[in-house]
C-alpha positions in Angstrom: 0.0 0.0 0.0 3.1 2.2 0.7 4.1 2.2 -2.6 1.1 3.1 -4.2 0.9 6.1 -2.1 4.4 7.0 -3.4 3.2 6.8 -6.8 0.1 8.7 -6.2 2.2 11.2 -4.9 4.9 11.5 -7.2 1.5 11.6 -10.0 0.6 14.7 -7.6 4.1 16.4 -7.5 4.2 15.9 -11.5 0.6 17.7 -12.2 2.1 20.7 -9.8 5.5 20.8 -11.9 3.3 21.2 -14.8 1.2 23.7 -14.1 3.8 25.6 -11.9 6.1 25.2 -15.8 2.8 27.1 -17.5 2.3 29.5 -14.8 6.1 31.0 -15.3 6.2 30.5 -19.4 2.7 32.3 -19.3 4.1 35.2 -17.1 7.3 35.4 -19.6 5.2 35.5 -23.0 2.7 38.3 -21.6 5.7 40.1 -20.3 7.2 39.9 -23.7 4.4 40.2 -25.7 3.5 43.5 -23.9 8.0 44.4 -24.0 8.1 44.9 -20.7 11.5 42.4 -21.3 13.1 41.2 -24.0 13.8 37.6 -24.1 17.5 38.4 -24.6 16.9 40.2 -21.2 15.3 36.9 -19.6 17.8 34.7 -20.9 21.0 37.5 -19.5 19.5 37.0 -15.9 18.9 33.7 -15.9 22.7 33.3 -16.6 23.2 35.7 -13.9 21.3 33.9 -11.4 22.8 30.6 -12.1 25.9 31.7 -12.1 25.4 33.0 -8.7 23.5 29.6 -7.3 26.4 27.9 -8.7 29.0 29.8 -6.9 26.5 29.8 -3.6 27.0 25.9 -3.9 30.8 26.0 -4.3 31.6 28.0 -1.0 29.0 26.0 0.4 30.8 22.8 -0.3 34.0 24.0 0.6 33.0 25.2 4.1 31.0 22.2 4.7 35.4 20.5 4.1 36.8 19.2 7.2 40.3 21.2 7.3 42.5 19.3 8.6 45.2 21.2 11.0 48.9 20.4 11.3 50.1 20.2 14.8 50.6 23.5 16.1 54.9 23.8 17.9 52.9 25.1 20.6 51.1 22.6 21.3 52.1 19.1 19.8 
């Protein structure tokens, strides 16, 4: 029974993916359509954006590092 609530679920999450997808490509074409952007404009800060999650990741990952420290002459 489990695993047909996972599937019923997953059914669920696909429908929302779908019409969240519509939603944002609906929102771009009026916003085009009436040049309040340019899709050049869309596609610029999308870059922009990713670049910036991308980089949020990276220090993310490298803080998450265990440094390892050499033995301090101090204190051995």
């Amino acid at each position: 029974m489990k695993k047909l609530e996972m599937i019923g679920q997953l059914a669920d999450l696909k429908e929302i993916d779908y019409k969240n997808t519509l939603s944002i490509s609906v929102l771009l074409e009026l916003l085009i359509e009436k040049n309040l952007i340019t899709r050049q404009d869309f596609a610029q800060k999308a870059r922009e954006l990713e670049a910036a999650t991308l980089a949020e990741i990276i220090l993310s990952r490298r803080s998450q590092t265990p440094v390892t420290s050499s033995p301090s002459p101090l204190n051995p």
